[in-house]
C-alpha positions, -999 to +999 in steps of 0.1 A: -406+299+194-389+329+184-420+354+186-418+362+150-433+348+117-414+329+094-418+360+066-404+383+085-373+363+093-368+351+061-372+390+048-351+400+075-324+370+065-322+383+032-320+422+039-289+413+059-273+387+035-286+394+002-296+357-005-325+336+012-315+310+035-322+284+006-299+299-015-273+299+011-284+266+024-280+250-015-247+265-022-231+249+006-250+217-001-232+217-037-198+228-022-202+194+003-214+175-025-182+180-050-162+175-024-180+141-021-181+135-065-146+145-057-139+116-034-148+087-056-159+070-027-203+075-033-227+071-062-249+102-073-277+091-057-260+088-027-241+120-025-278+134-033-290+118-003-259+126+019-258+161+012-297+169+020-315+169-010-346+148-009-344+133-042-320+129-070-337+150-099-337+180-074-303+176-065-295+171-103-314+205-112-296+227-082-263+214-092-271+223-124-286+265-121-254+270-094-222+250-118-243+252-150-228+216-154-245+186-145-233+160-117-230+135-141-206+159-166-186+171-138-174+140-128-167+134-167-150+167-168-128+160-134-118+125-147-108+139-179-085+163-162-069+137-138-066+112-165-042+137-189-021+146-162 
């Protein structure tokens, strides 16, 4: 559509940026989906599903390399935090 291969866009995407789209694409993904943990209002699975990721164990592992906590801790830590206020 564009006239250009999807290499040279992505190389070009990243000489501009310094990240690939995925990377930029998952860290917003994890910003929207603490936001959502946040909330109280959706399950794991659900904020998983919500916020792209096409299954849980992915969504699990990039939550995980960019917060270096898992889902399931975060919420632990967070509810820790508002509970001893």
């Amino acid at each position: 559509m564009l006239g250009i291969s999807p290499s040279y866009l992505s190389r070009k995407f990243k000489s501009i940026t310094q990240q690939t789209f995925m990377d930029i694409l998952n860290q917003y993904r994890i910003k929207k989906s603490i936001d959502l943990l946040l909330s109280g209002k959706y399950r794991l699975y659900e904020v998983s599903d919500i916020v792209g990721f096409g299954d849980y164990k992915n969504f699990f592992n990039t939550f995980k390399k960019y917060l270096s906590i898992s889902p399931t801790e975060f919420i632990k830590q967070e509810d820790k935090k508002l509970h001893s206020k």
